[in-house]
C-alpha positions as CSV (number, residue, x, y, z in Angstrom):
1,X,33.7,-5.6,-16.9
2,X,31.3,-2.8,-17.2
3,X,29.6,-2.3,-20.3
4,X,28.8,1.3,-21.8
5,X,25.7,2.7,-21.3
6,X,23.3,3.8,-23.3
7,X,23.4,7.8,-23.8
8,X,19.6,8.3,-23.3
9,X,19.8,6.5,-20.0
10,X,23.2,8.1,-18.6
11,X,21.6,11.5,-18.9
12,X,18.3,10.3,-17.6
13,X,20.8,9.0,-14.3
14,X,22.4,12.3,-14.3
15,X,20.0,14.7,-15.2
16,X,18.9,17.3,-12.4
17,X,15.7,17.6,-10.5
18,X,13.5,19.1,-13.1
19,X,9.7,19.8,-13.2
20,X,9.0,16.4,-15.5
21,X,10.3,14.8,-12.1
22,X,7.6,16.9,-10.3
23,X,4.9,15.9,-12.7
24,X,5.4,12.3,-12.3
25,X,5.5,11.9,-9.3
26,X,1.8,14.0,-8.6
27,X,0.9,12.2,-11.8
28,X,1.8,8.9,-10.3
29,X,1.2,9.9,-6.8
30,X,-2.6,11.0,-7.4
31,X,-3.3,7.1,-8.0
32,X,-1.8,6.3,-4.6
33,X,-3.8,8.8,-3.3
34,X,-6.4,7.5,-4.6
35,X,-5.2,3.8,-3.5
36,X,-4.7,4.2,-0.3
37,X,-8.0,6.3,-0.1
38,X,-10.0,3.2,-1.3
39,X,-8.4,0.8,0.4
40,X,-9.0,2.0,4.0
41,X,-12.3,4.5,4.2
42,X,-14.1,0.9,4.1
43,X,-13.0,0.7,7.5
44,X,-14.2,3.7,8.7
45,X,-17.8,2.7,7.7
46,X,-17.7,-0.7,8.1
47,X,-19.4,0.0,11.9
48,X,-22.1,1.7,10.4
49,X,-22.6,-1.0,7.6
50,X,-23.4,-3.0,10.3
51,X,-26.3,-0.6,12.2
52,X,-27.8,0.0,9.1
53,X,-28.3,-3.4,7.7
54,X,-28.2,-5.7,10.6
55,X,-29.3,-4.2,13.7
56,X,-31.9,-5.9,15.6
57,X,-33.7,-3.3,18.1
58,X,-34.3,-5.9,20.7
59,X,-31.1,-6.5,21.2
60,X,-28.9,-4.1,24.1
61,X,-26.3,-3.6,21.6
62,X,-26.3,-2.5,18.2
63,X,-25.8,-4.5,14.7
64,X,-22.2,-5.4,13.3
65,X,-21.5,-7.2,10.5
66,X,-21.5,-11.3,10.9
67,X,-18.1,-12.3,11.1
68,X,-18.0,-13.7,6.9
69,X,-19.3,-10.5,5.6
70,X,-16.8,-8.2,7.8
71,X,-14.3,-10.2,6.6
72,X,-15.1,-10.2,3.0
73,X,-16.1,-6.5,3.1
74,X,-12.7,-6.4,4.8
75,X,-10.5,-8.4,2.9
76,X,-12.1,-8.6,-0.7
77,X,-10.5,-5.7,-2.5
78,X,-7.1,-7.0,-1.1
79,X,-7.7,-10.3,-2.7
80,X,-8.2,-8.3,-6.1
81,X,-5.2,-6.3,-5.4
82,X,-3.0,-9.1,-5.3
83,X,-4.9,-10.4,-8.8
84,X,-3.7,-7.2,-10.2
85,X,-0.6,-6.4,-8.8
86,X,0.2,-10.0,-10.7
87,X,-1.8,-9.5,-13.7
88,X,-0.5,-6.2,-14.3
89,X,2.8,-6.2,-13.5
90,X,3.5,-8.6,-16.2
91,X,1.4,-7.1,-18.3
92,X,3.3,-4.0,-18.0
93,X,6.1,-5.8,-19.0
94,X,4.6,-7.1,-21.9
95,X,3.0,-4.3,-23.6
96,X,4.9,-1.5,-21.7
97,X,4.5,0.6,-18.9
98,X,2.0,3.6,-20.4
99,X,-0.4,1.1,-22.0
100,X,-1.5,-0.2,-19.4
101,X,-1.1,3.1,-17.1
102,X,-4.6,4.4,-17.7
103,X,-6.5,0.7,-17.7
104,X,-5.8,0.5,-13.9
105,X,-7.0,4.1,-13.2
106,X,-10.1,4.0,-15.7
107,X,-11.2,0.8,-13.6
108,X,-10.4,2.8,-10.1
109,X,-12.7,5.7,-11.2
110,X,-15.9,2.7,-12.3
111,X,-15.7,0.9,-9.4
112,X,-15.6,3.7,-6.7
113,X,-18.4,4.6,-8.3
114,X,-20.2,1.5,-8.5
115,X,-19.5,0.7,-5.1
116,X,-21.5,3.2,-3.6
117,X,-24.3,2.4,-5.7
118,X,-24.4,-0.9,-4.6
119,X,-28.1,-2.1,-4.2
120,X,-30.3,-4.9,-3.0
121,X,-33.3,-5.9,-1.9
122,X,-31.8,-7.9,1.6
123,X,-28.6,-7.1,3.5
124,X,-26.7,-9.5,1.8
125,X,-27.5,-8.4,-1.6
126,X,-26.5,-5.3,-0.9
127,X,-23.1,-6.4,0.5
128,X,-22.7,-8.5,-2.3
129,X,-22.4,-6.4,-4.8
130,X,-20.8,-4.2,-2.6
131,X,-17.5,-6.9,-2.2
132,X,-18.0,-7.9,-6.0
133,X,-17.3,-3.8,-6.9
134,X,-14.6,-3.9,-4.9
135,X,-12.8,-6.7,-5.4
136,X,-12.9,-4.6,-9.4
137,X,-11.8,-1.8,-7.5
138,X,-8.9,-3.8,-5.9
139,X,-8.1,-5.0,-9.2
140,X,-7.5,-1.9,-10.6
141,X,-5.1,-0.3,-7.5
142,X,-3.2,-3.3,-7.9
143,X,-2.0,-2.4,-11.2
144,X,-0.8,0.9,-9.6
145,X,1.8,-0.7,-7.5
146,X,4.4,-2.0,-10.1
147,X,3.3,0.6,-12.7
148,X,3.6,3.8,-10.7
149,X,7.1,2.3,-9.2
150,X,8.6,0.8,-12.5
151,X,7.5,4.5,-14.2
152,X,9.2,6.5,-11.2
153,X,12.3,4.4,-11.6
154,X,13.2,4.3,-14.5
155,X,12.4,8.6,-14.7
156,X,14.6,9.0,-11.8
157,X,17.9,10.1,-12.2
158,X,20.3,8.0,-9.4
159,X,20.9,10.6,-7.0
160,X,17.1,11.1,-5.9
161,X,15.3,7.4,-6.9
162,X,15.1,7.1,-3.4
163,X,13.1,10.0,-2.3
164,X,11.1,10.2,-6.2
165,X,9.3,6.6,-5.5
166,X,9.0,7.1,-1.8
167,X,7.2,10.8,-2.5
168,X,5.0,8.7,-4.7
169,X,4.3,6.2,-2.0
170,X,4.5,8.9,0.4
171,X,0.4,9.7,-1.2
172,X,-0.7,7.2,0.6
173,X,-0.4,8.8,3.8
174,X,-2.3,11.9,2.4
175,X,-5.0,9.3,0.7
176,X,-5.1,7.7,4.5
177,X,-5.9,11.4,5.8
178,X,-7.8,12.6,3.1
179,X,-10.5,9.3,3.8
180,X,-10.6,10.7,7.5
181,X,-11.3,13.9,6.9
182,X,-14.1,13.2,4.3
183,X,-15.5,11.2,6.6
184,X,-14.9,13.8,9.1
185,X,-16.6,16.3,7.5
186,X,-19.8,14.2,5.8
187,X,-20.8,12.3,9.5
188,X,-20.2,16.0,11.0
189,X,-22.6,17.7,8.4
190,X,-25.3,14.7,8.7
191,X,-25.1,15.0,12.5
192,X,-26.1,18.4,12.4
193,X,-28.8,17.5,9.8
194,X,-30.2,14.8,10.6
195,X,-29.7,14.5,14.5
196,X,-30.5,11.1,16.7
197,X,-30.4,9.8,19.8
198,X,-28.1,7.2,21.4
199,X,-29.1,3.5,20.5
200,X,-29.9,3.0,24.8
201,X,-32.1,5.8,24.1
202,X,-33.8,4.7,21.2
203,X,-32.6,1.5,19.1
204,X,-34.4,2.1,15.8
205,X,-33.9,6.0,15.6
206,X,-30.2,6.1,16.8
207,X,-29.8,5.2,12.9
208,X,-31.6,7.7,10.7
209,X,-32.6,6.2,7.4
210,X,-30.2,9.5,5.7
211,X,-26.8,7.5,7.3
212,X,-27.2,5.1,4.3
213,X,-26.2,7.9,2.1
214,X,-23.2,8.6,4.5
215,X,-21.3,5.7,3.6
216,X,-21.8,5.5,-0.1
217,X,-20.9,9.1,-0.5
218,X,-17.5,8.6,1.3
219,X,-16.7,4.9,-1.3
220,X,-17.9,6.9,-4.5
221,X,-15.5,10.3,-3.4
222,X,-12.5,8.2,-4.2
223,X,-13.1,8.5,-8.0
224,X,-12.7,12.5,-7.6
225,X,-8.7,12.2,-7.7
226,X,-8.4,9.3,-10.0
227,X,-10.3,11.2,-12.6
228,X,-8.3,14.3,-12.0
229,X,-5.3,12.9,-12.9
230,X,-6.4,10.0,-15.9
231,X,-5.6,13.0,-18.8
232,X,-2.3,13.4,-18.2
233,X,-1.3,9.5,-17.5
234,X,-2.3,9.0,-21.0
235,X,-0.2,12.0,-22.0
236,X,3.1,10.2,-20.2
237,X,5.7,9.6,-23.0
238,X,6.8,5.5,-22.5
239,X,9.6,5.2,-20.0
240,X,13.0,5.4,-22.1
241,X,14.7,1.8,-20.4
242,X,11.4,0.0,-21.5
243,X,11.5,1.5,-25.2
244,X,15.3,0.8,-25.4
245,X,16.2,-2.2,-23.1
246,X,12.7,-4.5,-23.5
247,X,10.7,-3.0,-27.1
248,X,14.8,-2.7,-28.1
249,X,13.5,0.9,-29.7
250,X,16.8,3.1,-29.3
251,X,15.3,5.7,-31.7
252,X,12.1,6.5,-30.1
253,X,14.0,6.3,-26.3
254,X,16.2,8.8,-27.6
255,X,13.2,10.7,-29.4
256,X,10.8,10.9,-26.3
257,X,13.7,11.7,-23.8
258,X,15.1,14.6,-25.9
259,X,11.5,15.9,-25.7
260,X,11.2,15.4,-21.7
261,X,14.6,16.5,-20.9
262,X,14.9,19.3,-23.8
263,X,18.2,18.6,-24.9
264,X,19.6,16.5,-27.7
265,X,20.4,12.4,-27.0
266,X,21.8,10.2,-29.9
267,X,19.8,7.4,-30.6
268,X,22.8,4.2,-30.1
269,X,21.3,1.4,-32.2
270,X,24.1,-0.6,-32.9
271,X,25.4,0.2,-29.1
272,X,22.0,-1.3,-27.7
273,X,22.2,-4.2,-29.8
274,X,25.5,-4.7,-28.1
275,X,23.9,-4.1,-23.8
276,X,20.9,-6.2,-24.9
277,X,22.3,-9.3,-26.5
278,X,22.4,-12.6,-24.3
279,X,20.3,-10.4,-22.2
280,X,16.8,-12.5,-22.6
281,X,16.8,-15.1,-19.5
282,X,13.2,-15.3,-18.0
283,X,11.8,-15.5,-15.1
284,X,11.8,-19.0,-14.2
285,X,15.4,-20.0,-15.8
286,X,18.7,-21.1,-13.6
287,X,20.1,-17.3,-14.9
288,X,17.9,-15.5,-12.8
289,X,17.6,-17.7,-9.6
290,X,21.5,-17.0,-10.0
291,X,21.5,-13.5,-10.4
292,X,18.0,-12.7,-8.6
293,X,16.8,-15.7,-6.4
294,X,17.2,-14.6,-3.4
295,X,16.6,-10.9,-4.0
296,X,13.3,-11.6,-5.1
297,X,12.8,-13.7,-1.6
298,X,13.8,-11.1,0.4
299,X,11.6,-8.6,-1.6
300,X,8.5,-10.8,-1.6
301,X,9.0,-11.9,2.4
302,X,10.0,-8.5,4.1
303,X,6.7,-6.9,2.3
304,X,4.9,-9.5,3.2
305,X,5.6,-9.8,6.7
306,X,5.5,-5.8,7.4
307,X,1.8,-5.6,5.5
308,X,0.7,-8.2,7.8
309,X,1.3,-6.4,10.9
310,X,0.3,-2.7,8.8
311,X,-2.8,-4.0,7.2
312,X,-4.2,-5.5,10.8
313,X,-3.6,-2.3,12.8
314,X,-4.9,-0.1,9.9
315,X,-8.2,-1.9,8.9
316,X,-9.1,-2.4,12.5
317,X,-8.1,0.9,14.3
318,X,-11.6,1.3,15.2
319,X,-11.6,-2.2,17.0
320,X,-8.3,-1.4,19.1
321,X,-9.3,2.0,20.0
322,X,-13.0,0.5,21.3
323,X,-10.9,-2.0,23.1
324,X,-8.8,0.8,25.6
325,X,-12.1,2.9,25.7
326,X,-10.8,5.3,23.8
327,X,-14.3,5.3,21.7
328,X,-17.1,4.7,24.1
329,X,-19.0,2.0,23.7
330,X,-21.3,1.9,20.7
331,X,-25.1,1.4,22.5
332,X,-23.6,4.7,24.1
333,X,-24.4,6.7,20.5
334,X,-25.9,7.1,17.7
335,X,-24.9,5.4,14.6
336,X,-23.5,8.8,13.3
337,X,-21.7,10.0,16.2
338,X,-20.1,6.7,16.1
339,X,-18.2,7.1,12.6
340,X,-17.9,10.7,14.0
341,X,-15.8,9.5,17.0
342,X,-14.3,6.6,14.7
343,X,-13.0,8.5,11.9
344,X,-11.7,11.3,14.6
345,X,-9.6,8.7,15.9
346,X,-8.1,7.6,12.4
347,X,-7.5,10.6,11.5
348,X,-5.4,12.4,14.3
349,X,-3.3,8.7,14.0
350,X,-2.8,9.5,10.3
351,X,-1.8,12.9,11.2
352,X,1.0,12.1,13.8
353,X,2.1,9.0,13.1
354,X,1.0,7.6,9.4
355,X,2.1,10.9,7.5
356,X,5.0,12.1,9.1
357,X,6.6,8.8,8.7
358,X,6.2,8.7,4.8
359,X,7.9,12.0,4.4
360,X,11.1,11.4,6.9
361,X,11.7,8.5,4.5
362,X,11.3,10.5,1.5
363,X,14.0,12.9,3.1
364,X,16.9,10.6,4.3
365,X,16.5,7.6,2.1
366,X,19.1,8.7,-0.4
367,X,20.9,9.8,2.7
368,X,20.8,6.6,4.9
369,X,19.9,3.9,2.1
370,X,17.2,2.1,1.8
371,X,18.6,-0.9,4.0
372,X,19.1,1.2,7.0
373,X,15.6,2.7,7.3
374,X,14.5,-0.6,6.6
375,X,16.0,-2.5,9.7
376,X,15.6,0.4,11.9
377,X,12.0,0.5,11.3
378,X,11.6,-3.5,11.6
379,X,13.6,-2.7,14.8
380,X,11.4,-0.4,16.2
381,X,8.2,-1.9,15.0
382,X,9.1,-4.7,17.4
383,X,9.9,-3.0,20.5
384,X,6.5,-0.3,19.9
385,X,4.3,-3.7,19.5
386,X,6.0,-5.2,22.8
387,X,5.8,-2.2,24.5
388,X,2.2,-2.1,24.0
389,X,1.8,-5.9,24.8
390,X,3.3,-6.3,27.4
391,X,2.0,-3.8,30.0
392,X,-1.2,-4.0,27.9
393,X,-3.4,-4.3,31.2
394,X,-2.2,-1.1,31.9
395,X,-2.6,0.5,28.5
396,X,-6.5,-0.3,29.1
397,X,-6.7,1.7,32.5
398,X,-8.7,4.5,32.8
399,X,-6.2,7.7,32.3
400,X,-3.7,5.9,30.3
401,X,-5.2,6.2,26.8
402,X,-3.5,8.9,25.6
403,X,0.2,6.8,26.6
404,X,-1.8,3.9,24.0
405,X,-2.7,5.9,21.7
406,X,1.3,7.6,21.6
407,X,2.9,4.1,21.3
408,X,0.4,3.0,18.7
409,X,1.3,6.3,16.5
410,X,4.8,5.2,16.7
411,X,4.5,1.8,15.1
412,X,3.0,3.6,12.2
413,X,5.6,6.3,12.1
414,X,8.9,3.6,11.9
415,X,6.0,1.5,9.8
416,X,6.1,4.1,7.3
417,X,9.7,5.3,8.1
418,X,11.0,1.9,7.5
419,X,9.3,-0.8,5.7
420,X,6.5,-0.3,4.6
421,X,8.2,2.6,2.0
422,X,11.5,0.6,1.6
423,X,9.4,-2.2,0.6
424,X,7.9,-0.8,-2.2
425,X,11.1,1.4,-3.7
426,X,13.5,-1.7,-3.5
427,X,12.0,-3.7,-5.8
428,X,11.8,-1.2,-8.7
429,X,15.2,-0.6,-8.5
430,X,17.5,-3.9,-8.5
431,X,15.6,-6.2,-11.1
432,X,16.3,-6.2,-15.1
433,X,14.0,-4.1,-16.8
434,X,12.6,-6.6,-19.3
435,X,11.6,-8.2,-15.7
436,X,10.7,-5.1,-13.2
437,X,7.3,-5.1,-13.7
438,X,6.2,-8.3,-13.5
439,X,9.1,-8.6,-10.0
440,X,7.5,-6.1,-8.1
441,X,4.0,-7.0,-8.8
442,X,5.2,-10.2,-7.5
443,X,6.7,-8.7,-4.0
444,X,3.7,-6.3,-3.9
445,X,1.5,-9.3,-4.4
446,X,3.5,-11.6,-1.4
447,X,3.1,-8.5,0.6
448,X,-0.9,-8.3,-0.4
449,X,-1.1,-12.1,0.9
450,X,0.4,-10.5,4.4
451,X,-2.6,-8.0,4.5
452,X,-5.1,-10.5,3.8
453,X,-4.0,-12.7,6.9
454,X,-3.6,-9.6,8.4
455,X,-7.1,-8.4,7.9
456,X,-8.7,-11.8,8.2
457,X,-6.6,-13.1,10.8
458,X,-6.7,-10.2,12.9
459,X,-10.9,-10.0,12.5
460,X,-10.8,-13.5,14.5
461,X,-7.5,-13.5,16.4
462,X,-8.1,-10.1,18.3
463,X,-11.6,-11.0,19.6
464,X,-11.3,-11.8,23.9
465,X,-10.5,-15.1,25.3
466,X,-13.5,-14.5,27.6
467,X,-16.4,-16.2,25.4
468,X,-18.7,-13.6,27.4
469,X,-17.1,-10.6,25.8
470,X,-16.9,-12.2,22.5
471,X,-18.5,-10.3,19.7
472,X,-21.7,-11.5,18.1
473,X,-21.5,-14.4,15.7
474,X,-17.3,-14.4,16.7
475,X,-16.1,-17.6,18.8
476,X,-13.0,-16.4,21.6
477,X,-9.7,-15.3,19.9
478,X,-6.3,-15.0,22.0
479,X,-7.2,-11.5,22.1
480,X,-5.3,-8.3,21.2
481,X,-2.4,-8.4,23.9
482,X,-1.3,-11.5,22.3
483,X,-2.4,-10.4,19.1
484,X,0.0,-7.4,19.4
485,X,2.5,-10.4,20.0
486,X,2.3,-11.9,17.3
487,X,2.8,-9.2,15.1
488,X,5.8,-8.5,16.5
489,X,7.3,-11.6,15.8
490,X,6.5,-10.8,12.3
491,X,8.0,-7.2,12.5
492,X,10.8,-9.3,14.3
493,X,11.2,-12.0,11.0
494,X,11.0,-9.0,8.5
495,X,14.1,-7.5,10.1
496,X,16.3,-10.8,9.6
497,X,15.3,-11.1,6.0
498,X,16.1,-7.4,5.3
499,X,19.8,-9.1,5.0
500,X,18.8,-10.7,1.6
501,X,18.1,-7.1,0.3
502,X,20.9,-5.2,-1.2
503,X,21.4,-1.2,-1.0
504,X,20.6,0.4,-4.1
505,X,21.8,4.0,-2.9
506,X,23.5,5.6,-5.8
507,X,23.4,3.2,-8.3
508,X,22.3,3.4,-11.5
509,X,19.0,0.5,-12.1
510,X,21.6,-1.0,-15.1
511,X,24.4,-1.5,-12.0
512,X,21.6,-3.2,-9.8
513,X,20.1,-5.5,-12.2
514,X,23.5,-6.8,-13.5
515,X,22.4,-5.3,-17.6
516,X,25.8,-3.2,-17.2
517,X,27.9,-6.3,-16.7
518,X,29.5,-7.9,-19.4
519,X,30.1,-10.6,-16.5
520,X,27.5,-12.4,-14.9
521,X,26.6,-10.5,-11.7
522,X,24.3,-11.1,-8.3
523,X,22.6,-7.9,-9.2
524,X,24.5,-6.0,-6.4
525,X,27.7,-5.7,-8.3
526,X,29.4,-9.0,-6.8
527,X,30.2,-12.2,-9.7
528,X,28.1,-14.8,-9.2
529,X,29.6,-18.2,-8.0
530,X,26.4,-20.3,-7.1
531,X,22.9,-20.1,-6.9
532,X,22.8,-19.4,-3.2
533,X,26.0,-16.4,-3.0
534,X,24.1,-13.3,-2.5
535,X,26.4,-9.9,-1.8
536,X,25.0,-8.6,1.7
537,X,25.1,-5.3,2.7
């Protein structure tokens, strides 16, 4: 039996697309911007890291990074992401949503700073404070996954969820561009400035002493957005199910709502003592296995197995596209032209295939649901990766690198149109509120675990069977054909655990997470009759 609902959080489900909805979602969408910014530009540099600080001119090639300080210059602000998509997520459970907004930005803005002023007297000093920054910097972005989510929720009214946290998401894509672009447009102006040779030509002055600025003035650009947007995150009023269902605060949901919506809401106190009673199971007890078990699963395993195939194509582009010859080789140029030709690359995927696919979801998810778009895009991940594995000796062909480049694109377009957005808007929505937080910090967190094997285990897995094309200080991987295999398997495994998901289309968070039941409920709307009984789809 359905219980009423609150009156503050009925017109907050059916209140119309208003510019509050508009300003949350840039407010929230800035620090994914910002996010997604961080997280891969390290990638575009990580080549020249590697001329600057550990090239040896007697040797034919150029420097790269040893194989432990790629990976922890790879991998090191993912490990501090899943700290603080855990830390934070309960915390904003604990202390609510807006008081912990701002910590996770103000600790973005100091550690994009300090990263790029990260100094030493020897290479590995240098790098290590490099991966201590940001593993900080991690930190902090964690915090913005259950926060910005949660917040965009629980603003949302039930027609639009969908596409309000997906637009929010959907900054990543743009954060993905804007980091090629800036990198674009500082190797471009450097080149011009500072011009050098290729490192055949000349080993020590294919790197001009000026590229060491290049790369801490792309890391330290990512505080620019973050500190656009930290005034008005402290300005956010608290989100209205927080104040009401979890600080139990009818008056001031009522009060801050009726300020954001502009019109007048009764405040319900003795109604929310009614909703909220018998309502404080935790995390860990038999109620919410019941209700929740195997939602929080599927959450936790579809995001992790679609961010281990997404993290090891994105953080290692540059390795894939050298590999089909599509950037020449790199004693061919100078350490400039290199990140030149690198971030090129990047960016014209981002462009086609990254962005595009973040906005078709934010257009149709409220129209096909959040579990269609999420098995279609498992789907198709799968056949893209197998349709670049298996002909892959023909991929690497002179003449068919364009053909490579197309498939590639459209893994991250059904990526992006499919799970790696779905992954992210689910979990806010079907979880109790006192519990939303801390539940998606925990799926973003499982899914953060994916993109650390992904980034680690792709570094090693992808390098050639052939020990004589091996990279330097790498032993022989099974290469990237089989690579690619693998992470279709993963793609494939995602797509069967999408069942343990339920749609969320059109319901209000209170019909999801079973707080508008009088009886107990799975969370999808179906009674609960044991601990494994999950209503599918």
């Amino acid at each position: 039996m359905a219980r009423q609902q609150l009156q503050v959080l009925a017109t907050l489900d059916a209140a119309k697309t208003q510019w509050y909805h508009f300003t949350a979602i840039v407010v929230a969408g800035m620090g994914f911007f910002t996010d997604a910014y961080d997280l891969f530009c390290i990638s575009l540099v990580t080549k020249l890291l590697g001329r600057i600080y550990y090239t040896d001119p007697a040797r034919p090639d150029p420097g790269t990074l040893p194989p432990n300080v790629a990976a922890a210059v790879n991998g090191v602000a993912l490990c501090g992401t899943l700290a603080g998509q855990l830390f934070f997520g309960w915390l904003g459970d604990r202390l609510g949503r807006k008081s912990v907004y701002g910590m996770t930005l103000l600790l973005m803005v100091i550690c994009s700073l300090a990263s790029g002023l990260s100094f030493g007297s020897t290479p590995a000093g240098v790098m290590a404070t490099l991966c201590f920054f940001r593993f900080w910097l991690g930190f902090g972005i964690g915090g913005d996954y259950p926060l910005s989510a949660t917040i965009m929720s629980e603003y949302a009214n039930k027609k639009t969820r969908g596409a309000f946290i997906a637009a929010v998401f959907a900054m990543q894509g743009f954060g993905i561009l804007a980091g090629g672009i800036v990198t674009l447009a500082i190797s471009t102006a450097f080149r011009k400035a500072f011009p050098a040779p290729a490192y055949v030509v000349d080993a020590t002055g294919s790197t001009v002493p000026q590229a060491d600025y290049v790369w801490r003035i792309i890391v330290m650009l990512g505080a620019v957005p973050a500190i656009l947007t930290y005034y008005w995150r402290t300005k956010m009023p608290e989100t209205a199910r927080y104040t009401a269902l979890v600080a139990k605060n009818a008056k001031q949901a009522a009060s801050d709502m009726s300020k954001v919506l502009q019109v007048e809401i009764e405040a319900e106190s003795e109604k929310l003592d009614e909703i909220t009673r018998n309502r404080d199971y935790g995390l860990f007890s038999s109620q919410f296995a019941r209700r929740h078990g195997l939602h929080l699963l599927g959450t936790a395993a579809t995001w992790f197995l679609v961010d281990v195939a997404y993290y090891s194509q994105n953080l290692f582009q540059k390795d894939i596209f050298t590999s089909i010859h599509w950037i020449p080789k790199a004693r061919t140029m100078s350490a400039l032209e290199e990140v030149f030709r690198i971030s090129r690359a990047q960016t014209l995927i981002a462009l086609c295939g990254t962005v595009p696919g973040y906005w078709f979801t934010v257009f149709l998810i409220d129209v096909l649901g959040r579990f269609a778009i999420q098995l279609l895009g498992f789907a198709m991940m799968t056949v893209f990766m197998l349709g670049l594995a298996f002909p892959y000796h023909h991929w690497t062909t002179a003449g068919n690198h364009i053909g490579f480049a197309v498939m590639y694109g459209f893994t991250f377009f059904f990526a992006n149109f499919g799970p790696n957005a779905t992954t992210f808007i689910v979990p806010a929505e079907i979880f109790p509120a006192r519990l939303r937080s801390t539940c998606h910090g925990i799926s973003a967190a499982a899914g953060k675990a994916g993109a650390i094997i992904g980034a680690f285990g792709f570094l090693y897995a992808a390098q050639p069977q052939d020990r004589a094309h091996v990279n330097t200080g790498y032993k022989p991987g099974i290469g990237v054909r089989n690579t690619l295999f693998v992470l279709a398997a993963c793609n494939l495994l995602g797509f069967f655990f999408t069942f343990l998901v339920p749609e969320s289309k059109g319901k209000s968070l209170e019909e999801m997470s079973g707080e508008a039941n009088d009886e107990e409920t799975s969370g999808d709307g179906a009674k609960v009759v044991q601990p494994s009984g999950v209503q599918m789809v």
